[in-house]
C-alpha positions in Angstrom: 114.5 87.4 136.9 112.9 87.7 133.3 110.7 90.5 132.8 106.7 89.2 131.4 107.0 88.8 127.8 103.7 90.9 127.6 102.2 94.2 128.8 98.9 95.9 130.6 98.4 99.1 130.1 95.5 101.2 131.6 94.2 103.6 129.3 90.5 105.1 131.1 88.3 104.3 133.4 88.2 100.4 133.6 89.2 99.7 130.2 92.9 98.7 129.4 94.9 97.2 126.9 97.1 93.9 126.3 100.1 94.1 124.0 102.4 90.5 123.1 102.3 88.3 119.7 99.5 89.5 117.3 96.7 92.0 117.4 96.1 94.0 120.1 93.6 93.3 123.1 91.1 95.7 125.2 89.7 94.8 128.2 86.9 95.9 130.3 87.7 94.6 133.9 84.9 96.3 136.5 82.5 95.1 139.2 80.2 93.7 136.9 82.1 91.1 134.5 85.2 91.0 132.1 85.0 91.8 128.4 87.8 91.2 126.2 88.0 92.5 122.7 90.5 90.1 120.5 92.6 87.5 121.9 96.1 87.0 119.8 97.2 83.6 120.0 96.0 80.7 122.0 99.8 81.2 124.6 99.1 84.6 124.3 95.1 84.4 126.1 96.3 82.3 128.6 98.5 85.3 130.0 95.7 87.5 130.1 93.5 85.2 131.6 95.9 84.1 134.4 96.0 88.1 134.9 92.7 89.6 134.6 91.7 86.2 137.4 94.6 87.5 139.8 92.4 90.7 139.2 88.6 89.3 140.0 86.5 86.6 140.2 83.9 88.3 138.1 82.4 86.1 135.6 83.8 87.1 131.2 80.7 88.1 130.0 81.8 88.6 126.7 84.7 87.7 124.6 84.7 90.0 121.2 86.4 89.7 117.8 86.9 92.8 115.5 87.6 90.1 112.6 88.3 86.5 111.8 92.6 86.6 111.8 94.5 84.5 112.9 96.4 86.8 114.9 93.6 88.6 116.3 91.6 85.1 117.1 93.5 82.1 117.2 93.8 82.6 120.9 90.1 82.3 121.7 90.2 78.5 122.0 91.6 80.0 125.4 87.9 81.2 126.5 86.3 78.0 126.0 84.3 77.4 128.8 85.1 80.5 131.0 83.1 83.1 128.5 79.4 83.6 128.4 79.4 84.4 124.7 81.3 85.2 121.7 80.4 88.1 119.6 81.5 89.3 116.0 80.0 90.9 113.4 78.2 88.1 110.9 80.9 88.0 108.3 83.4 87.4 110.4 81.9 84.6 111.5 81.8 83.1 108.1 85.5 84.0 107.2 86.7 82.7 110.6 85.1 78.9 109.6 86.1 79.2 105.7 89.5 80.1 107.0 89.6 77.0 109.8 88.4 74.5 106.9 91.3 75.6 104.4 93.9 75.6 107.0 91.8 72.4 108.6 92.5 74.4 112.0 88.7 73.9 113.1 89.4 71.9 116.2 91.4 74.5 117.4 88.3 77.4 116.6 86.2 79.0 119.4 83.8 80.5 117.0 80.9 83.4 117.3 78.1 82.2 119.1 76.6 85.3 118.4 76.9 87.6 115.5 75.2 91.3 114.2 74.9 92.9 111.0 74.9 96.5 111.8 74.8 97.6 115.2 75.1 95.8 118.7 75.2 97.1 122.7 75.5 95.5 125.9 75.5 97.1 129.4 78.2 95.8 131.8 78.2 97.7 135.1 78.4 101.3 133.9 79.7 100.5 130.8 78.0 99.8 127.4 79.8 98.1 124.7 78.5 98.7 121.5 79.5 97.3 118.3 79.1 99.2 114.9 79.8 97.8 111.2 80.3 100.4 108.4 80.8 98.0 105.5 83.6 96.8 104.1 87.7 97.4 104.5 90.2 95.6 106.1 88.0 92.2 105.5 84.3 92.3 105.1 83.4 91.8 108.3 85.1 94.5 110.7 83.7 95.8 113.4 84.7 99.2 115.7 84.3 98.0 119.6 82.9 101.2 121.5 83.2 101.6 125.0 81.1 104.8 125.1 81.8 105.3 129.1 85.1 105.4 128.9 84.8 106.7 124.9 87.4 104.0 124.0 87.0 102.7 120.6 89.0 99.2 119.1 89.4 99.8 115.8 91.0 96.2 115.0 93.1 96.2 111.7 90.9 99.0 109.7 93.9 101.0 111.4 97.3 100.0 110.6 99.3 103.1 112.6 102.2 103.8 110.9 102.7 100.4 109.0 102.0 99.3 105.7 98.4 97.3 106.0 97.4 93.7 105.1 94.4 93.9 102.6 92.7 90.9 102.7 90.6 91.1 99.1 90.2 87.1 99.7 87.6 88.5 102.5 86.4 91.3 100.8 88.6 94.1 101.8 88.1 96.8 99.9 89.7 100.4 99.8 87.8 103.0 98.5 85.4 101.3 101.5 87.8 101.4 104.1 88.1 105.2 103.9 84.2 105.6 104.1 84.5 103.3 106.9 87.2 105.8 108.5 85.1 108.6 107.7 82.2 107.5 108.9 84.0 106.6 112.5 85.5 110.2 112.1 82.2 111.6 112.2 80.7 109.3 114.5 82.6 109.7 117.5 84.4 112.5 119.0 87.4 114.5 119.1 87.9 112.8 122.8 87.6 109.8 121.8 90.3 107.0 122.2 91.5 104.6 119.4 92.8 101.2 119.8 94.8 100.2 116.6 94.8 96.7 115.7 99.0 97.4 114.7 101.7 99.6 114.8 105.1 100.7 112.9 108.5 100.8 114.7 108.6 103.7 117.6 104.7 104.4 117.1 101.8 103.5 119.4 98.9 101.1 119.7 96.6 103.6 120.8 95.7 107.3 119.1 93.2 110.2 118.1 91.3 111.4 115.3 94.1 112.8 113.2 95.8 109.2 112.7 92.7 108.4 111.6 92.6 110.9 108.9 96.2 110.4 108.2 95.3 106.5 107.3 92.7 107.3 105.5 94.7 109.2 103.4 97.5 107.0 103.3 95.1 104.7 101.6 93.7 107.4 99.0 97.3 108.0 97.9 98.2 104.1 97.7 95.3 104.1 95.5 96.2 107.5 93.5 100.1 106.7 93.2 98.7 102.7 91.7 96.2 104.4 89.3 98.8 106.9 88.3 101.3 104.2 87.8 98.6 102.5 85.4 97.9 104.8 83.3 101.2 106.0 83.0 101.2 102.0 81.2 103.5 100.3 84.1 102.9 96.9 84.5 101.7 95.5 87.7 105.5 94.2 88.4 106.8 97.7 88.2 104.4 99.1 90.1 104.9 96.7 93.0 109.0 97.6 93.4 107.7 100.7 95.0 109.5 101.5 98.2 107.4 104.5 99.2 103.8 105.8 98.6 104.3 109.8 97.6 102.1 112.0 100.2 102.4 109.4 102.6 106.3 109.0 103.9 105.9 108.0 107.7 104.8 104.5 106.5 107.9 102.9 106.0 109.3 99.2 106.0 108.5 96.3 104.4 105.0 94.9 103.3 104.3 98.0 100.9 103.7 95.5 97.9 100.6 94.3 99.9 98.8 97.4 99.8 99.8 98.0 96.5 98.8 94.5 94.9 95.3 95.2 96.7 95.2 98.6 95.2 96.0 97.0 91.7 94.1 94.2 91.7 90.8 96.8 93.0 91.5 99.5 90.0 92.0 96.6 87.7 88.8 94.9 88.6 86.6 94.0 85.9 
């Protein structure tokens, strides 16, 4: 007897989420269609198909991507032919088929059919999806998934809970951005809101509310204040990257701290 290597949670009304291998998914499962917000790796969307169809024979209406990573889009070759559209935000697009052309991965692409610049809705049953960009942070092209029925929002990578975050400058992450972008969410929606987190350190969860938004945020702000610090103190970019810790900030733990910080360099640095 071997327990599924994944799991479905329910978190409101008809929404819900699927954890495995990568980034995770939400899921809008009612009378009306199936939406799906990410899709991990191409194993990984076969699970949740074979579920969601043991569910309903509703028709996916829309598969969505928050942005172009592998881990968060690799898997929707799995929707090809069963969805009625693919959605991300314009950018993403792009990044998603430069990304397939260096790793010559494009025969294994489901790419954006459709694509928004700043803001984007669709009614499905008695929920409306909307999809909002705020500009730049974890990549260029990032886009926060609202269910507002349910007040669910998927905030893909722009929040790492808990874990040290990839920064994907070859994309156009930024960081100063990225806590305007959190700001702007913060102010945006409510303090009942639900967020879906693209990631999450050891013993923390995948889902959360406002305050680990503002405690990401400034996480960020003081990855960016220790680096500048550390640079006019004179270190070089070597010494500043054997950091183990980022002062202010001590629940983000583990490895992968020299990403931020390289980011955070290479942005202070910037000519």
């Amino acid at each position: 007897w071997f327990e599924d290597p994944w799991k479905i949670t329910m978190l409101r009304n008809d929404v819900g989420i699927f954890t495995e291998r990568g980034g995770t998914i939400a899921f809008l499962l009612n009378k009306k269609g199936i939406a799906v917000v990410d899709t991990q790796f191409p194993e990984q969307s076969q699970h949740l198909i074979n579920e969601l169809k043991k569910k309903t024979e509703k028709p996916f209406k829309v598969l969505i991507n928050t942005h172009h990573h592998g881990d968060h889009s690799s898997g929707n070759i799995s929707f090809k032919g069963i969805t009625e559209h693919v959605l991300a935000h314009a950018n993403s697009k792009i990044n998603q088929e430069n990304s397939a052309k260096q790793n010559k991965s494009e025969d294994k692409q489901l790419y954006p059919d459709q694509t928004y610049t700043d803001t984007w809705c669709q009614k499905i049953g008695k929920e409306t999806i909307c999809l909002h960009y705020f500009g730049a942070g974890h990549t260029n092209g990032d886009s926060l998934i609202h269910f507002e029925h349910a007040n669910i929002v998927h905030l893909g990578d722009l929040l790492f809970n808990r874990r040290h975050p990839n920064v994907d400058r070859g994309a156009g992450a930024n960081m100063q951005s990225w806590m305007q972008v959190l700001d702007k969410a913060l102010a945006k929606f409510d303090n009942q809101t639900l967020y879906v987190f693209g990631h999450s350190g050891t013993g923390y969860e995948v889902t959360g509310k406002a305050d680990d938004l503002r405690a990401f945020r400034d996480y960020l702000g003081n990855v960016l204040k220790f680096t500048d610090e550390q640079i006019k103190a004179g270190k070089t970019k070597e010494e500043i990257l054997k950091a183990t810790s980022v002062p202010g900030s001590d629940q983000w733990k583990g490895d992968g701290i020299n990403k931020p910080l390289q980011a955070a360099y290479e942005e202070l640095t910037a000519k």
